[in-house]
C-alpha positions in Angstrom: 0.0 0.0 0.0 1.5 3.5 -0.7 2.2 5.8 2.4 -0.4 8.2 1.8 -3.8 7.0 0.5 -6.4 9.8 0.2 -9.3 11.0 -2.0 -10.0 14.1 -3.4 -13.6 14.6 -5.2 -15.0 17.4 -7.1 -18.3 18.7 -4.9 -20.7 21.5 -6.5 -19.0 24.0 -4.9 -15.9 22.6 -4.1 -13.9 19.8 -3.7 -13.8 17.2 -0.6 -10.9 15.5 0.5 -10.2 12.5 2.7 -7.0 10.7 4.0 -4.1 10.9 6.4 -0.4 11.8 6.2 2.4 10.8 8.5 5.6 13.2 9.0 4.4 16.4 8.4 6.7 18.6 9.1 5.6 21.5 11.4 1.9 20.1 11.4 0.7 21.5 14.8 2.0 25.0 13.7 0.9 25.3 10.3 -2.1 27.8 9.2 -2.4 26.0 5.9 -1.6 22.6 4.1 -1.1 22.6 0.1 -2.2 19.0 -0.6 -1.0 17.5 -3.7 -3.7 15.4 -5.8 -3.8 13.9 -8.9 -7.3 15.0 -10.4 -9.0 13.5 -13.8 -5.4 12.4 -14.4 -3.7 15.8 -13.8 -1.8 17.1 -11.3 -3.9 20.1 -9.1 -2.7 21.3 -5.6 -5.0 22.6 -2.8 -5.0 25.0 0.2 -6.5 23.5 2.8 -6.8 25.7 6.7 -5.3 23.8 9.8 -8.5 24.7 11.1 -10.9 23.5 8.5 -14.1 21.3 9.6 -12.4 17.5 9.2 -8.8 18.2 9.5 -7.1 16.7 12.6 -3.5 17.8 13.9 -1.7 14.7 16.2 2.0 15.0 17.3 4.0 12.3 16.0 6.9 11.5 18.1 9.4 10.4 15.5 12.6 9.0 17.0 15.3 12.1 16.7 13.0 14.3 14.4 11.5 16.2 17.7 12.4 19.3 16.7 11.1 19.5 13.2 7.7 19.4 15.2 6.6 16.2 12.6 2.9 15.6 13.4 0.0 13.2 11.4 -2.7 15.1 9.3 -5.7 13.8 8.9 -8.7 14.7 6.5 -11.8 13.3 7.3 -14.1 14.8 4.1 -12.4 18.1 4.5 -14.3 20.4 1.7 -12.3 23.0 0.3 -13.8 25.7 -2.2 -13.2 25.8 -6.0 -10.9 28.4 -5.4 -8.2 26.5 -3.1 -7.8 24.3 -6.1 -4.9 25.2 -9.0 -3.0 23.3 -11.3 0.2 22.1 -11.1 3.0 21.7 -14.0 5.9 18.9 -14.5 8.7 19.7 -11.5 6.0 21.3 -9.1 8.1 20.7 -5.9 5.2 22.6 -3.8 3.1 20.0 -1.7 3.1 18.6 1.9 0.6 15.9 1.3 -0.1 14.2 -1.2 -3.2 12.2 -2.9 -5.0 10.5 -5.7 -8.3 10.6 -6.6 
């Protein structure tokens, strides 16, 4: 199974977005998440707020990573707005999470 399993699906005024991602770097300080998702084949990237209605923040106590604050982000049908959603090209090195629809 791959490390990050997630779903992203196009809503009428949105998108929703399920999964969970281990060793997030800075997780419990972060404002916003920029998920990566594969999209009708393409590539697309999405803002998602810390504090957004599904998204859970856990501390994950990697052995000797402590400081880089890695936590476990979970989205449990997080929906975003058709306006957190933009393309991304070939090389896009922007994303802490990733997913598939």
């Amino acid at each position: 199974l791959p490390i990050w399993q997630a779903l992203v699906t196009r809503q009428a005024s949105g998108y929703r977005l399920t999964g969970v991602k281990s060793l997030v770097p800075a997780a419990a300080d972060a404002e916003l998440f920029v998920v990566a998702a594969q999209l009708n084949g393409r590539p697309a990237l999405f803002i998602v707020e810390a504090d957004a209605e599904g998204v859970t923040i856990t501390a994950d106590r990697s052995m000797g990573l402590r400081a880089a604050g890695i936590g476990q982000v979970e989205l449990n049908r997080v929906t975003v707005p058709l306006s957190a959603s933009g393309s991304a090209s070939i090389g896009t090195t922007v994303g802490v999470i990733g997913a598939q629809a």
